[in-house]
MARBABA-683364 format. One record per residue (C-alpha): residue number from 0; x, y, z. Coordinates in steps of 0.02 Angstrom, whole numbers, plus 50000, padded with zeros to 5 digits. Last residue first. Layout:
<atoms>
     i      px      py      pz
   NUM       X       Y       Z
...
</atoms>
This chain:
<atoms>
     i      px      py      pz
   562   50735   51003   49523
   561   50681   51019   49366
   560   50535   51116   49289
   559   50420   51037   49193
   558   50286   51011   49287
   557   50297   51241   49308
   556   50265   51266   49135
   555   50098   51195   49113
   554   50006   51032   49088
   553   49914   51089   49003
   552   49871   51230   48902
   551   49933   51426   48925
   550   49861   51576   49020
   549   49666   51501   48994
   548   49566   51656   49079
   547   49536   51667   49259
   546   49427   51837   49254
   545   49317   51810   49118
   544   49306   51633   49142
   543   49409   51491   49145
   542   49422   51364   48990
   541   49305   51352   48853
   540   49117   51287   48803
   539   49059   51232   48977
   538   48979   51074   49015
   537   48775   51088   49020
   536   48697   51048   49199
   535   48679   50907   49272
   534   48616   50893   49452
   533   48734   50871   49615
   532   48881   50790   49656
   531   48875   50721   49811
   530   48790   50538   49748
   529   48897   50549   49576
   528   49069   50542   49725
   527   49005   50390   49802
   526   48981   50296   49606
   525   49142   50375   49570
   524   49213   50269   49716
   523   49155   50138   49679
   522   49204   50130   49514
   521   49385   50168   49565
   520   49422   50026   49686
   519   49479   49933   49543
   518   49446   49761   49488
   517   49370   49591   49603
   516   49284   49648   49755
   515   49327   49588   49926
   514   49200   49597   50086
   513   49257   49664   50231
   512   49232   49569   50403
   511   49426   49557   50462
   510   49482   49685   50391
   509   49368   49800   50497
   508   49424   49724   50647
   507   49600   49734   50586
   506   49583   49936   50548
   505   49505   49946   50733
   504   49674   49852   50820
   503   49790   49982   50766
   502   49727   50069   50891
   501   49603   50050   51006
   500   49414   50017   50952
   499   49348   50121   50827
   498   49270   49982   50729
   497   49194   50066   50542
   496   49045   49962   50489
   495   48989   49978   50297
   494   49137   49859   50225
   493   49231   49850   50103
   492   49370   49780   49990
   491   49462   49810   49837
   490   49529   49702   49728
   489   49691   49667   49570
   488   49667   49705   49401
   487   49533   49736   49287
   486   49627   49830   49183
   485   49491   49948   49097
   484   49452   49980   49302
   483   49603   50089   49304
   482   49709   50060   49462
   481   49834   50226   49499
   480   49781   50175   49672
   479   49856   50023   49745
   478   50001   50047   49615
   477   50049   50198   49691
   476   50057   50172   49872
   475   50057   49975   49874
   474   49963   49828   49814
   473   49772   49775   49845
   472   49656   49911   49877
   471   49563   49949   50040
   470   49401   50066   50058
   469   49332   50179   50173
   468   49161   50273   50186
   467   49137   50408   50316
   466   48966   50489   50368
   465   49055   50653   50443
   464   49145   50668   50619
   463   49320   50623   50568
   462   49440   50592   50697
   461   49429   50390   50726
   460   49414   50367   50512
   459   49583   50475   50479
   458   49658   50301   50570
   457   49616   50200   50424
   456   49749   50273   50324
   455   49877   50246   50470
   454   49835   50050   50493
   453   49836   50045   50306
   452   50020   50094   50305
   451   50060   50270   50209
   450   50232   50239   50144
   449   50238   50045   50130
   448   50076   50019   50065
   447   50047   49837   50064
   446   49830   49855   50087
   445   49822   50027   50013
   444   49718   50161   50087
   443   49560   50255   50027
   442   49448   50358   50134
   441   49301   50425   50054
   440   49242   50579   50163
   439   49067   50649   50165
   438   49073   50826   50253
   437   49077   50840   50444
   436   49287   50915   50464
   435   49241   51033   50608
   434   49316   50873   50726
   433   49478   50894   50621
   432   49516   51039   50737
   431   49644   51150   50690
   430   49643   51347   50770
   429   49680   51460   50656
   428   49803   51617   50599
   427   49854   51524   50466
   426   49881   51392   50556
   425   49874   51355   50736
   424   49923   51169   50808
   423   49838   51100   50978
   422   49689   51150   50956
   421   49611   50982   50925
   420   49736   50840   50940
   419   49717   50760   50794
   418   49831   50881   50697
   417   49969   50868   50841
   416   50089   50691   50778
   415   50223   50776   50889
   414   50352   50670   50755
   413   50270   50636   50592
   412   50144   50770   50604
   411   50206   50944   50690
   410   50390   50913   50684
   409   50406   50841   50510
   408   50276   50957   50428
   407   50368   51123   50532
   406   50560   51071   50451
   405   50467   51029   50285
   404   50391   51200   50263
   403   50547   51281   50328
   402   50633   51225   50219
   401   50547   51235   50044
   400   50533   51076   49945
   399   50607   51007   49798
   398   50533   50919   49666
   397   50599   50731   49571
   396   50559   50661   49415
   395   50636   50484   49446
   394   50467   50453   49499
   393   50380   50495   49377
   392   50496   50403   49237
   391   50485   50266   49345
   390   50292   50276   49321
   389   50293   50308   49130
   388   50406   50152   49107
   387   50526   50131   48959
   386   50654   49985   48963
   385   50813   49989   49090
   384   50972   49982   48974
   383   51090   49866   49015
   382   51265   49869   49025
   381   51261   49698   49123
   380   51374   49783   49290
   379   51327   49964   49260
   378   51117   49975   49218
   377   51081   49799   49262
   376   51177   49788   49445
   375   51151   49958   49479
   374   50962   49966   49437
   373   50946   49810   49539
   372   51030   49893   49672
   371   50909   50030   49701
   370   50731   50013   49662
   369   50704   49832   49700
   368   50829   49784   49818
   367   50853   49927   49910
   366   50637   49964   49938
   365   50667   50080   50080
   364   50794   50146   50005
   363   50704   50223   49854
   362   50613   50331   49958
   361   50779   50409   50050
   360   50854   50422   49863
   359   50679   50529   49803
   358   50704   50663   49962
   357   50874   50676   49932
   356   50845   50682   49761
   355   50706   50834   49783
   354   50844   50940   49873
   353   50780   51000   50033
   352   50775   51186   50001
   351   50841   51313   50150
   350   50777   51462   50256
   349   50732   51456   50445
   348   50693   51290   50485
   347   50817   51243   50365
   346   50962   51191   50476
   345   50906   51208   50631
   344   50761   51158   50604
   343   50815   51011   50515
   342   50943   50955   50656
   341   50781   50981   50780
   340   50711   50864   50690
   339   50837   50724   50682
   338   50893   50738   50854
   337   50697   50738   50911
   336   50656   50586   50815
   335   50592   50545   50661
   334   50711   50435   50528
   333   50653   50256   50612
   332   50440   50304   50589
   331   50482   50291   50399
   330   50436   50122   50402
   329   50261   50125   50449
   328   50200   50294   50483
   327   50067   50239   50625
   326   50020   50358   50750
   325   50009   50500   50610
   324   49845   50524   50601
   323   49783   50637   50469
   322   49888   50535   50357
   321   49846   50490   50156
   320   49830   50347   50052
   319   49680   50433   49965
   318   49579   50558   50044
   317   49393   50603   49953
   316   49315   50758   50041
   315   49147   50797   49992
   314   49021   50949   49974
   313   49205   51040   50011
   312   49169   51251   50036
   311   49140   51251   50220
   310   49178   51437   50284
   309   49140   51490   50465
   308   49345   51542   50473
   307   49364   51393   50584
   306   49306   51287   50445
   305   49419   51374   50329
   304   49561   51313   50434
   303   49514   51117   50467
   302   49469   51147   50254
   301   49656   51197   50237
   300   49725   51064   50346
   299   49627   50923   50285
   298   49706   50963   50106
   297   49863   50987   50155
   296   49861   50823   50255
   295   49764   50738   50070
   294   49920   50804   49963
   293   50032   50738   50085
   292   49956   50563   50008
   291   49822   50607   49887
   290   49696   50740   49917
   289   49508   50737   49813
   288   49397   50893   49830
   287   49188   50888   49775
   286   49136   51085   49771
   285   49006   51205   49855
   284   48965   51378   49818
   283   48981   51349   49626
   282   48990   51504   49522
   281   49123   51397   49381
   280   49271   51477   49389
   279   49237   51576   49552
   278   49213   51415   49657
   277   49371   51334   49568
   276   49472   51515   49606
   275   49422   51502   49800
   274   49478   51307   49819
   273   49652   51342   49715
   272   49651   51493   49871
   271   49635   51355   49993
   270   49743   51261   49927
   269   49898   51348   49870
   268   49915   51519   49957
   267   49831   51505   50116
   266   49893   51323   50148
   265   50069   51318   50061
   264   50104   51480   50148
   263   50050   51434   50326
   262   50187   51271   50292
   261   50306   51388   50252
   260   50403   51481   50118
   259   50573   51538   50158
   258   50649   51449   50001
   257   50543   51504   49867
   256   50662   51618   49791
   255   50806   51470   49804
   254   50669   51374   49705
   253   50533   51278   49727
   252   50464   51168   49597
   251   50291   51234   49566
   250   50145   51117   49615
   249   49998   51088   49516
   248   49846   51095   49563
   247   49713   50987   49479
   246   49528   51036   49408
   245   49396   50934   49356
   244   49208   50986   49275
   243   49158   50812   49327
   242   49063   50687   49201
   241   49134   50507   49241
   240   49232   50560   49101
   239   49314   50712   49156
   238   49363   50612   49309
   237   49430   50467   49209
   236   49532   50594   49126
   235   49601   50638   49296
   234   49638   50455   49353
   233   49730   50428   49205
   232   49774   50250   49163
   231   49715   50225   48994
   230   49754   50404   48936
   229   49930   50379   49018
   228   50012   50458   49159
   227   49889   50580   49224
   226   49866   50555   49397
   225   50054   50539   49445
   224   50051   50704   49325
   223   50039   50794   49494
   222   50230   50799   49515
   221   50282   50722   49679
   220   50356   50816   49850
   219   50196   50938   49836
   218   50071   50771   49836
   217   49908   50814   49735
   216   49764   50906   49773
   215   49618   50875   49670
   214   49462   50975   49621
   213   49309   50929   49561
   212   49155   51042   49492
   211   48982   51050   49595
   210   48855   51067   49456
   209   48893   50906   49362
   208   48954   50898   49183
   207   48845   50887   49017
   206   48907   50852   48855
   205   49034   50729   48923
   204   49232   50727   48904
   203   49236   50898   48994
   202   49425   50978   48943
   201   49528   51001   49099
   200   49565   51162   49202
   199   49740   51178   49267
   198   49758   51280   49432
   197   49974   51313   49421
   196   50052   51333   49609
   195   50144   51415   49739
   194   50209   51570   49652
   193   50048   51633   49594
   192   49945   51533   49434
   191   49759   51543   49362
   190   49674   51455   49229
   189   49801   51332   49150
   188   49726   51235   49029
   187   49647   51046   48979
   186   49634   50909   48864
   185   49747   50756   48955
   184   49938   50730   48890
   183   50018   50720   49077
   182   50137   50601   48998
   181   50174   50589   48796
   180   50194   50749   48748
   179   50143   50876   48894
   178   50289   50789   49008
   177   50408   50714   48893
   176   50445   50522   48900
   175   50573   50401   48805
   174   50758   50490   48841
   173   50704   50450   49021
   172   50746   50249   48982
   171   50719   50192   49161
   170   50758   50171   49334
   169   50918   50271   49305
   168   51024   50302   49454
   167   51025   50485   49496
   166   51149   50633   49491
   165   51117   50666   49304
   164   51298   50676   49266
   163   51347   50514   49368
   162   51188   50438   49298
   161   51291   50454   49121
   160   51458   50399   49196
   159   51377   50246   49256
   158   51282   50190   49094
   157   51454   50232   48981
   156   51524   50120   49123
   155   51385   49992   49087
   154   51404   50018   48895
   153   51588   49946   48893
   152   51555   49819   48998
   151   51420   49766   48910
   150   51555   49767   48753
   149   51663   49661   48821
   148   51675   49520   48690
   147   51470   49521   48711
   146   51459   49333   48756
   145   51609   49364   48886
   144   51531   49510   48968
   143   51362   49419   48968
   142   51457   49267   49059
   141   51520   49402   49192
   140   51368   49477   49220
   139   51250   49327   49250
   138   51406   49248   49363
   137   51393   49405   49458
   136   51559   49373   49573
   135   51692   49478   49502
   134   51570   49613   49441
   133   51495   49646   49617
   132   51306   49688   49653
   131   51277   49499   49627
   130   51372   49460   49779
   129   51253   49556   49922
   128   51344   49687   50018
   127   51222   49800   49986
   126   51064   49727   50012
   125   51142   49654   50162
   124   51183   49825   50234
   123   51030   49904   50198
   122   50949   49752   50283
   121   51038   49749   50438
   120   51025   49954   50437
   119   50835   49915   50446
   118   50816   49782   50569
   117   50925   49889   50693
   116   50818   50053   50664
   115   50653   49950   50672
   114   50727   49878   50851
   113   50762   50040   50904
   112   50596   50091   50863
   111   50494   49961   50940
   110   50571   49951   51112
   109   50711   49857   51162
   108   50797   49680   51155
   107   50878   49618   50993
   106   50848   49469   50936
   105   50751   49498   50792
   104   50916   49590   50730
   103   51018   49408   50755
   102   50899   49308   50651
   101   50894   49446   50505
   100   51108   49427   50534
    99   51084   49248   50536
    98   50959   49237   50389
    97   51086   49359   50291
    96   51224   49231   50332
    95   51160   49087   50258
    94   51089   49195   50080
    93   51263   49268   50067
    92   51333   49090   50090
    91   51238   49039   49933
    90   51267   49176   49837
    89   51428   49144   49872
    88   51438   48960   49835
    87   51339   48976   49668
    86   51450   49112   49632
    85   51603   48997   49634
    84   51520   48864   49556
    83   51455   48935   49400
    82   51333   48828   49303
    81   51212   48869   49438
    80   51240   49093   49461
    79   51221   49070   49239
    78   51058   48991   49262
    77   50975   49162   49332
    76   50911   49110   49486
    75   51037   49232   49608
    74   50974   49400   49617
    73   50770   49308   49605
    72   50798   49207   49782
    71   50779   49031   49745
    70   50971   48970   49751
    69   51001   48810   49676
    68   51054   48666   49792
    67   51234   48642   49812
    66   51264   48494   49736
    65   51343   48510   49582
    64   51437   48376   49552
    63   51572   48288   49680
    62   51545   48357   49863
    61   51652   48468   49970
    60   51554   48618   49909
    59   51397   48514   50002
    58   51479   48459   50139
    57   51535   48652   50185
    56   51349   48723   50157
    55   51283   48588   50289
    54   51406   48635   50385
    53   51376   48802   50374
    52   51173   48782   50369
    51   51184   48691   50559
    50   51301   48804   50613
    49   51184   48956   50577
    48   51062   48875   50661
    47   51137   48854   50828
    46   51184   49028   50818
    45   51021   49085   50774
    44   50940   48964   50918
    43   51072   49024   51026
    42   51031   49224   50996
    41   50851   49195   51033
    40   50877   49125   51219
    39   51012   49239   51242
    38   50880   49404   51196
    37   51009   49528   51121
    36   51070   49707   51197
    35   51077   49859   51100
    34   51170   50040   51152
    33   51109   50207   51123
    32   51158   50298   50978
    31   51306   50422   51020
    30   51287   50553   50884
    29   51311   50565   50698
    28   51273   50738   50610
    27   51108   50711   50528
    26   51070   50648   50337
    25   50925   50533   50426
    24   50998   50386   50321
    23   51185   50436   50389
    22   51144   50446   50569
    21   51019   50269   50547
    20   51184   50159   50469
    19   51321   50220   50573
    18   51271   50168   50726
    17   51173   50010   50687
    16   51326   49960   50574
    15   51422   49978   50743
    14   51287   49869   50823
    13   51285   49737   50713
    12   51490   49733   50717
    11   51466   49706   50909
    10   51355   49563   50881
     9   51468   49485   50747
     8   51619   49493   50888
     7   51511   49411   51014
     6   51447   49286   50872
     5   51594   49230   50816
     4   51548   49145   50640
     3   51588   49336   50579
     2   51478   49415   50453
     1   51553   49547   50352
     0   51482   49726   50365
</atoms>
């Protein structure tokens, strides 16, 4: 979308990118989107404004020197974009009219999801449109092509036609990492495994362990070794050390003979029958369970159904930037709506995969900037190659999901938002009611989470009946909590009271009088989890028992499958 000085005409080409730009996001045929009207008042001042910086913009090219003032956004501050005037004058018109176009999308009237949706393809479109993702007018890339004699270019289309084959954009250097060899390298064995899932035992780190063993449930559209990156980083090994018998599910990678499995499935099959082998493992009657992100809902929702079954195997539930409440999804509220779900029902609701890189591309644009186009511009304009990163490497590691799974999560949670409304939603055969949920729950949520906002992390605290403790960690959805204390990095804060006034407005209350810690959130929160524990009691000699034997060590075969 090029910016026009007319404004009429540039307000009609906002609302044709608007059009096209939320259809093809969503991955849904494209229908009529409803049409967007701008505050006058608002639209003057950006008008007014944008004038202003033009001519401004215009004296200054006209001008002897170098006077254009340097650009401070980080795409442009390379010295190269100021010795260079013809990208200096891009970038800097680029940078004029993206604060017209972000002037013009705040003044559009209507409620708050069309105006998200407008915001967003505004951005999308200026992320991509912006002059350093083109060769011509990259100063940085051009004067590296002529240092080099050519030969970045050379090894940026060599770049491009590699990603081409892998059918991603590299974030980093995969060749570097191996799941089992240098990720996901923690002491441990798989002790059961059905068509859902692997239960991997891990190796005590202390001579005695607590009687009430730990299990986690990780996210089934990530790869569980999110938690076991690094030694130093490893929120299972710190587990084992902290002196918990731990155990982690781990999610196959569905294939086409997985692809009528449902959301009923992933509950009776995965967690709460991980939750029945743990309890048989080790002859505990009660044990400490951790959920992260969609990891946490499945979680909730299997314990919601043992509950109404008479059963309540979790001493403790510990959530971590997960949804319970799904009032508040943040960004990704612009992709649900009824078009977009029913188009999923209908066309996996029924049967299907969702590819795991459609899934991982829709993530990455929300963040354009950082984890798409600077990949571009380094990987295929500069020839570079991105250096190692174990996270990256995660996350580049994508995992499908089964159909009509996905097609009854989006409908049920992110759309009909029906898990805190008790009895509304049946599963496996039960009614759900959080309000059966009374065990001790430690409720983490990150502070710029852009996936699970704090506002919807603090929400599981209103539905909840159990003494409740909640925490907030600087940073965002994975950085916020893959936190090792060995860093000392970043804070946490908290606070004893819990407001349940109206939403969002408790979380800010709460905010407001919480007390910040310097390091990671994770010593207090093993000093909550020691306090549900129980006694010590000698760690065992091997993995399993007689009747979940070790089938093969960690991490197992089914991490390493592919999407």
């Amino acid at each position: 979308m090029n910016f026009d000085p007319n404004w009429q005409k540039a307000a009609l080409q906002m609302q044709e990118a608007f059009k096209r730009m939320v259809p093809q996001l969503q991955g849904v045929p494209q229908h009529p989107q409803p049409a967007i009207a701008f505050d006058a008042t608002k639209m003057q001042a950006a008008q007014q404004n944008y004038l202003d910086g033009a001519i401004a913009l215009w004296n200054q090219s006209l001008q002897a020197g170098n006077s254009i003032p340097p650009a401070s956004d980080r795409r442009f501050s390379n010295a190269a974009w100021n010795d260079n005037p013809v990208s200096k004058f891009s970038a800097a018109a680029y940078l004029l009219n993206s604060k017209a176009l972000t002037a013009m999308a705040d003044a559009v009237i209507g409620d708050d999801k069309t105006r998200a949706r407008v915001r967003f393809a505004v951005e999308q479109s200026l992320a991509a449109t912006a002059p350093s993702n083109f060769m011509s007018l990259n100063a940085d890339a051009v004067k590296k092509a002529i240092d080099t004699q050519g030969q970045s270019i050379g090894l940026g289309l060599k770049n491009l036609m590699h990603d081409m084959q892998q059918g991603h954009v590299s974030m980093t250097d995969e060749s570097q990492f191996e799941v089992g060899k240098n990720v996901a390298t923690t002491e441990g064995a798989v002790v059961f495994e059905n068509e859902f899932f692997q239960l991997l035992e891990y190796k005590p780190l202390t001579r005695t362990v607590h009687e009430k063993p730990f299990l986690l449930v990780p996210p089934c559209i990530n790869k569980f070794y999110i938690l076991d990156l690094q030694p130093e980083n490893s929120l299972i090994r710190y587990a084992a050390a902290q002196g918990h018998r731990t155990f982690v599910v781990s999610w196959r990678n569905p294939d086409e003979s997985m692809r009528s499995k449902t959301w009923d499935d992933y509950i009776e099959h995965a967690a709460i029958k991980a939750i029945a082998v743990v309890q048989d493992v080790t002859g505990a009657r009660t044990i400490n369970t951790l959920g992260f992100c969609v990891g946490g809902t499945i979680l909730a929702t299997a314990l919601s159904v043992l509950a109404a079954r008479g059963e309540k195997p979790a001493a403790s539930m510990t959530l971590l930037t997960s949804l319970l409440d799904f009032t508040d999804t943040g960004i990704l509220d612009i992709f649900i709506d009824e078009q977009s779900v029913a188009y999923r029902e209908k066309e996996m609701g029924h049967g299907g995969l969702l590819k795991g890189q459609d899934l991982a591309s829709t993530f990455s644009f929300l963040r354009p900037n950082d984890l798409v186009w600077n990949y571009v511009v380094g990987n295929y304009l500069k020839g570079e190659t991105p250096p190692p990163f174990d996270l990256l490497y995660w996350n580049s590691d994508s995992t499908n999901l089964p159909g009509p799974f996905y097609a009854w999560y989006l409908r049920n949670t992110y759309f009909e938002n029906n898990m805190v409304q008790p009895g509304k939603l049946t599963v496996c055969g039960q009614k759900i009611d959080l309000g059966k949920l009374d065990m001790p729950t430690y409720l983490y949520g990150s502070r710029e989470d852009h996936i699970v906002p704090i506002g919807g992390a603090y929400a599981s605290t209103q539905h909840l009946p159990g003494k409740k403790r909640f925490v907030m960690g600087a940073s965002g959805h994975i950085a916020g909590v893959i936190n090792p204390p060995a860093k000392n990095k970043r804070s946490y804060w908290t606070n004893e009271k819990l407001p349940a006034n109206k939403f969002p407005a408790a979380q800010a209350d709460w905010q407001q009088t919480a007390t910040e810690h310097p390091g990671s959130w994770w010593t207090d929160w093993s000093n909550w989890l020691k306090g549900h524990a129980g006694k010590q009691v000698a760690a065992p000699k091997k993995f399993g028992n007689t009747k979940h034997k070790a089938i093969e060590p960690a991490p197992g075969r089914y991490v390493k499958a592919k999407a």
